[in-house]
C-alpha positions, 0 to 999 in steps of 0.5 A, spaced: 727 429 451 731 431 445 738 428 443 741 434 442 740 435 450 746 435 454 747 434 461 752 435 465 752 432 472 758 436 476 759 431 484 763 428 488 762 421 492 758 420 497 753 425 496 747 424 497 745 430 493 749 428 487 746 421 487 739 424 488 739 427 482 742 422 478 737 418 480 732 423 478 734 424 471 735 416 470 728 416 472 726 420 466 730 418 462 735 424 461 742 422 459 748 425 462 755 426 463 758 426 470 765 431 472 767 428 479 770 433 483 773 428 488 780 429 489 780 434 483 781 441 487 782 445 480 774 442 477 772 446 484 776 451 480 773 451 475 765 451 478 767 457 482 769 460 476 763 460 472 758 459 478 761 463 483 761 456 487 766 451 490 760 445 492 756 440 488 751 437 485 752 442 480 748 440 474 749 444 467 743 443 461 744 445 454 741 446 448 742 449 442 744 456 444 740 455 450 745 453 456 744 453 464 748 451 470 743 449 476 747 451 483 742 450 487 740 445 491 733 440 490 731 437 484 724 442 484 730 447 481 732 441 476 725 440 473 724 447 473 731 448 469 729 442 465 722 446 462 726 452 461 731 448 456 726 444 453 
């Protein structure tokens, strides 16, 4: 993956969700930024904002002026949102 890629990984502890995707884009190698919403009630604010949605994982992908927000569950979503990046 290019290094212009950024990858931002919105959780909160103990999220199994939250940790399998992290584990999925360490397994490929995709560099990426974590906001944690725990205890943090105006981050929640801030993805319902922009996304409509208050639970996370949320993974927002950039790239050039190509920018996407992944809200749904599952890392199919993830892969498939990662093609459309690439």
């Amino acid at each position: 993956m290019s290094h212009s890629l950024s990858v931002i990984v919105w959780s909160k502890e103990g999220c199994h969700y939250c940790a399998e995707v992290k584990q999925y884009l360490e397994e490929k190698e995709i560099e990426y930024q974590t906001v944690d919403v725990t205890n943090h009630d105006e981050r929640r604010d801030i993805l319902e904002l922009k996304y409509g949605v208050r639970y996370v994982p949320v993974v927002e992908i950039g790239k050039g002026n190509v920018y996407e927000g992944v809200t749904e569950l599952g890392i199919p979503h993830l892969e498939k949102a990662l093609e459309r990046v690439k």
